[in-house]
NUDOLUM-886789 format. One record per atom (N, C-alpha, C): x negated, y negated, z. Coordinates in Angstrom, 3 decimals, padded with zeros to 6 digits. Each point is the difference from the previous one (the first is absolute). Layout:
BEGIN
X:Y:Z
...
END
This chain:
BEGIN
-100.204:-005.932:-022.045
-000.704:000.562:001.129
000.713:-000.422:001.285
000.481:000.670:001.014
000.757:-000.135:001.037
-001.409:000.020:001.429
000.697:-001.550:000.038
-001.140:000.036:001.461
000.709:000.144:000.931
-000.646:000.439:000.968
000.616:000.190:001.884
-000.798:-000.742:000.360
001.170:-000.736:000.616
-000.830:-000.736:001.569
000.132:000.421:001.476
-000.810:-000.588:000.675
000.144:001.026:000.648
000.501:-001.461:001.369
000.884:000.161:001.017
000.605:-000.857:000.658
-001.473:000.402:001.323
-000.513:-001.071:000.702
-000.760:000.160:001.008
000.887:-001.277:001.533
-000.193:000.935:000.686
000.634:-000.354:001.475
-001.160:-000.892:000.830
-000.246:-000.987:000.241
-001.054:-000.023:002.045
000.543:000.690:000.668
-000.844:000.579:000.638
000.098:001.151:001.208
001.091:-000.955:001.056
000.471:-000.742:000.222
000.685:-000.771:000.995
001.732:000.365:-000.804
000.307:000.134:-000.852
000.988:000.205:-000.568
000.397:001.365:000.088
-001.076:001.099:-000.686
-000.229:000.985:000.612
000.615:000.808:000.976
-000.762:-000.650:001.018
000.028:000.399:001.510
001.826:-000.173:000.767
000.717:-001.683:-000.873
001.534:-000.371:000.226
000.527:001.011:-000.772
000.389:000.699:-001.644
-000.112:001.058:-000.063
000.286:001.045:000.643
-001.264:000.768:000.489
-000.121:001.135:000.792
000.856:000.122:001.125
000.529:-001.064:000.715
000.188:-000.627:001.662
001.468:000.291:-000.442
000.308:-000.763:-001.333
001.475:-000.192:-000.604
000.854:001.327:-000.002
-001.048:001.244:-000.601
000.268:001.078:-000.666
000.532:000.795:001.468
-001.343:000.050:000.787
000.357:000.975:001.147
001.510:-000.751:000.995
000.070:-001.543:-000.277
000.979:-000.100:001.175
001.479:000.608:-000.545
000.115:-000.494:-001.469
001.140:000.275:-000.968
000.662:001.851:000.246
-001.386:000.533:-000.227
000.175:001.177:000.311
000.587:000.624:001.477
-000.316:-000.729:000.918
-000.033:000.933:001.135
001.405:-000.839:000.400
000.807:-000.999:-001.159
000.982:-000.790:000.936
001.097:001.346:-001.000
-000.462:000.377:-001.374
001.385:000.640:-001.070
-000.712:001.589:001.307
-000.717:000.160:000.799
000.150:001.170:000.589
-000.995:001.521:-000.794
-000.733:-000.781:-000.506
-000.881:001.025:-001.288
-001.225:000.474:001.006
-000.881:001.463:-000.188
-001.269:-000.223:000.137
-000.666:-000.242:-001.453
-001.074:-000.091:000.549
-000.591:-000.316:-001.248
-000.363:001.374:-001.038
000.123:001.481:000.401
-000.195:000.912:-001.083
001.616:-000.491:-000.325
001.390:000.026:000.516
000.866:000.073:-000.750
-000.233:-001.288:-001.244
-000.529:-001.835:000.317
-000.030:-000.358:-000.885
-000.993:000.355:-000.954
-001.127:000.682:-000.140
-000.706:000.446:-000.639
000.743:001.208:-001.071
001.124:000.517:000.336
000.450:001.114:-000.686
001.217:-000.714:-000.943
000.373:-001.159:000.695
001.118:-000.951:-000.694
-000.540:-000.460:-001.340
-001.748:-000.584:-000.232
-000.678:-000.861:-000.763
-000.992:000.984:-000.807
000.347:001.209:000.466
-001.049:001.425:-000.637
-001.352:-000.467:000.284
-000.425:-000.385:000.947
-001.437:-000.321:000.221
-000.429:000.973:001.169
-000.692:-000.034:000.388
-000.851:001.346:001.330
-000.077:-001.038:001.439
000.582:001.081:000.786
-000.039:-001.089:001.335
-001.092:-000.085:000.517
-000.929:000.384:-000.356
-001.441:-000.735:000.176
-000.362:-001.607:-000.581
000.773:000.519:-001.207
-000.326:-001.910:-000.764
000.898:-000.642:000.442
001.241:000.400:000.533
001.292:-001.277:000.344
-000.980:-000.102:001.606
-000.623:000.803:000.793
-000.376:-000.727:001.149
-001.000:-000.992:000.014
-001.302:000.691:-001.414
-000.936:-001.033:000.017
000.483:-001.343:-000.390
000.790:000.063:-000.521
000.704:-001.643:-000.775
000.542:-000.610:001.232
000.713:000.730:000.835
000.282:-001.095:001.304
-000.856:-000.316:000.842
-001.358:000.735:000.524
-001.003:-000.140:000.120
-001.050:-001.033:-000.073
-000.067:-000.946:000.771
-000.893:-001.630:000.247
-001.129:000.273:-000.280
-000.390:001.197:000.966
-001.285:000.335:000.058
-000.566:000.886:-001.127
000.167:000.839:-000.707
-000.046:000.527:-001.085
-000.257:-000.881:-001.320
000.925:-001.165:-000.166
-000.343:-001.104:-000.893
000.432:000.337:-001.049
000.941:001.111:-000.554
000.233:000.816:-000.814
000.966:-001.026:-001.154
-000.839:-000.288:-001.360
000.973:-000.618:-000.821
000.988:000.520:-000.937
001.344:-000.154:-000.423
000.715:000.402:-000.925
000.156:-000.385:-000.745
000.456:000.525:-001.073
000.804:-000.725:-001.378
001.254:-000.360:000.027
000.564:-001.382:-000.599
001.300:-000.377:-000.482
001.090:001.110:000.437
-000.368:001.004:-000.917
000.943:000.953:-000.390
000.348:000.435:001.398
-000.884:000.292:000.612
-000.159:000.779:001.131
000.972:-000.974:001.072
-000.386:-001.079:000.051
000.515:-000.942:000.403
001.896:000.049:000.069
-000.185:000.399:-001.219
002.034:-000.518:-000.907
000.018:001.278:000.571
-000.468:000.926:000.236
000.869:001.719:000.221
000.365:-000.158:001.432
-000.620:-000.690:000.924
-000.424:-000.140:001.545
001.571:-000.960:-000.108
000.065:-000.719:-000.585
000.630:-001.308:000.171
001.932:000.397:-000.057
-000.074:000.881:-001.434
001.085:000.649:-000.061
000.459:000.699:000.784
-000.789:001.634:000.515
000.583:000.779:001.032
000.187:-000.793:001.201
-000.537:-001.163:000.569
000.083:-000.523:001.162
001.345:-000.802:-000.166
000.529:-000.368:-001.246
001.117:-001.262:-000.428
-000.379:-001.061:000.661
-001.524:-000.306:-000.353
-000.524:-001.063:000.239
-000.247:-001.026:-001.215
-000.029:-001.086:-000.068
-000.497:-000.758:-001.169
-001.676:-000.226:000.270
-000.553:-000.156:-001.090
-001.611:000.063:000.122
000.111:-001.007:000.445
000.429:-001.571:-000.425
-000.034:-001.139:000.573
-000.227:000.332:001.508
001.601:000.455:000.661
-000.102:000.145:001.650
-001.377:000.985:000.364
-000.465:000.500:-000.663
-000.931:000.895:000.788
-001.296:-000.471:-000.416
000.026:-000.776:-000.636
-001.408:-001.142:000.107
000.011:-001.296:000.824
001.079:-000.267:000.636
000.187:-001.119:000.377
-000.686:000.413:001.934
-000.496:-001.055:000.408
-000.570:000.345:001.656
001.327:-000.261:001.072
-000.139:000.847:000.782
001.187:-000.377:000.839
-000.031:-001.322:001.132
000.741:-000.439:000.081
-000.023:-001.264:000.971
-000.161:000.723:001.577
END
């Protein structure tokens, strides 16, 4: 029997994340429908995910697709900026 687990974030990690995603993005020069079309997701969900206020959580996966098109490492894009 194959279990899933399921990885859970605090919203404070989250939120470094989200902050990570949009700065990464707007430094490689992306909007966010183009990274949304990079990761096949809808640029409605790549905005709610950068989104503080929205609170919007993702999955891993979702995570590693964001991480790749950006040629970001998940490490760096969880990490808070100084």
């Amino acid at each position: 029997m194959k279990r899933t687990q399921k990885l859970i974030f605090d919203d404070d990690i989250y939120n470094t994340i989200r902050r990570n995603i949009r700065k990464y993005r707007k430094e490689k020069g992306l909007t966010s429908a183009q990274l949304a079309e990079m990761v096949d997701l809808s640029h409605d969900f790549i905005r709610q995910i950068q989104s503080e206020k929205a609170a919007y959580n993702f999955s891993v996966e979702t995570f590693y697709k964001i991480s790749v098109a950006l040629g970001v490492s998940m490490d760096k894009l969880s990490k808070k900026q100084e």
